[in-house]
C-alpha positions as CSV (number, residue, x, y, z in Angstrom):
1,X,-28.3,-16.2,3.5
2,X,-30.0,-13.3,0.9
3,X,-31.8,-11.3,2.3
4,X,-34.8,-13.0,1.0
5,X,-34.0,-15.8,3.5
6,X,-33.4,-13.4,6.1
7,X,-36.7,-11.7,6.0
8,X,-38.5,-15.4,6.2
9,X,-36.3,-16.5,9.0
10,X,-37.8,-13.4,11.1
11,X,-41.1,-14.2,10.1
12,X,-40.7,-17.6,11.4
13,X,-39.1,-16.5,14.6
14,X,-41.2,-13.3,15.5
15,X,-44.8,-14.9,14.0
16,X,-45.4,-11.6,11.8
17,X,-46.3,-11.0,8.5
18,X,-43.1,-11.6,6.1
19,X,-43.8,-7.8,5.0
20,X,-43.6,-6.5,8.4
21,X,-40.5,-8.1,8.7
22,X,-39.3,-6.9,5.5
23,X,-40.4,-3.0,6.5
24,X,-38.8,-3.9,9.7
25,X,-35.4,-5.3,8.0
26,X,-35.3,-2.2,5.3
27,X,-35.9,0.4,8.3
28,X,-33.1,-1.0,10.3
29,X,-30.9,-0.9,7.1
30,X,-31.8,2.8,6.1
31,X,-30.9,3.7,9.6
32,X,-27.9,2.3,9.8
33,X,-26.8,4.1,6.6
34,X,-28.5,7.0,7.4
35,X,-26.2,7.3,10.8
36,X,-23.0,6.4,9.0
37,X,-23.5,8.7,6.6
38,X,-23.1,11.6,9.6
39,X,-19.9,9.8,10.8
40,X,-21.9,8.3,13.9
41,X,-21.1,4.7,14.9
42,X,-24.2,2.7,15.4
43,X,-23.4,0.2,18.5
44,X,-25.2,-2.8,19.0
45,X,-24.3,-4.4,22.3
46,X,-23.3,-7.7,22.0
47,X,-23.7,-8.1,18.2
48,X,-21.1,-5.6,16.7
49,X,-20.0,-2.0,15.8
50,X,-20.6,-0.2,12.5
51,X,-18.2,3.0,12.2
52,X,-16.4,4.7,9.3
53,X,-13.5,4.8,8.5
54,X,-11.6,6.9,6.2
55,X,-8.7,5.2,3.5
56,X,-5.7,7.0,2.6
57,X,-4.8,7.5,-1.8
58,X,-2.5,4.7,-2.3
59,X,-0.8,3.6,-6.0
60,X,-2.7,0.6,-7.7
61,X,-2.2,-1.1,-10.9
62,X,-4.8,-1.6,-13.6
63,X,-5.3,-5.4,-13.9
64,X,-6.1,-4.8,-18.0
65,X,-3.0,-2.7,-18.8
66,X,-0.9,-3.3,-16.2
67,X,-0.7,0.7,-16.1
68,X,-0.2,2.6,-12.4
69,X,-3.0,4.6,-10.9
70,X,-3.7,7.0,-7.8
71,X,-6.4,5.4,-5.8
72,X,-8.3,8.1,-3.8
73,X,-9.0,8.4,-0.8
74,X,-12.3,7.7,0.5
75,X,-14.8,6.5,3.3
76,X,-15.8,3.2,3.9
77,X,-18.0,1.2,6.3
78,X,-16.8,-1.1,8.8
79,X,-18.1,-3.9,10.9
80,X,-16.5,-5.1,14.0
81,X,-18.3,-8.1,15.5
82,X,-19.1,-8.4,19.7
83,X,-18.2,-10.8,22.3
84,X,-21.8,-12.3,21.8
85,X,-21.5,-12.7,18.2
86,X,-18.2,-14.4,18.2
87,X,-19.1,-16.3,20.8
88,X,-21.9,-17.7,18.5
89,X,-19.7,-18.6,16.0
């Protein structure tokens, strides 16, 4: 599912306009980012987690020379799913 799909789905479900939905969607997005990007986890009871997390420099290779390279380290997002959620799949 794009997010195309997603924003129609809501629509359907909710009986608003598919560009309230998508305002709705994009906020919800933006937020989420937005609290990330201040190191706050964003905790949605029963659907999942979103925190940061930081990855250490670690040695790679480069696939088109076969040459190793200092990955650095860096923040990434993370997603770790509820009871609910799993319980839905």
């Amino acid at each position: 599912m794009n997010k195309a799909n997603l924003v129609e789905q809501m629509a359907k479900m909710t009986k608003l306009p598919k560009s309230a939905c998508k305002s709705c969607l994009e906020a919800f997005i933006k937020t989420i980012g937005t609290s990330l990007k201040q190191r706050k986890p964003v905790v949605l009871t029963g659907f999942g987690t979103f925190t940061v997390i930081k990855r250490k420099s670690r040695i790679g290779v480069n696939p088109a020379t076969g040459s190793k390279m200092t990955i650095p380290a860096k923040a990434v997002p993370k997603f770790k799913p509820g009871k609910a959620l799993k319980d839905t799949i």
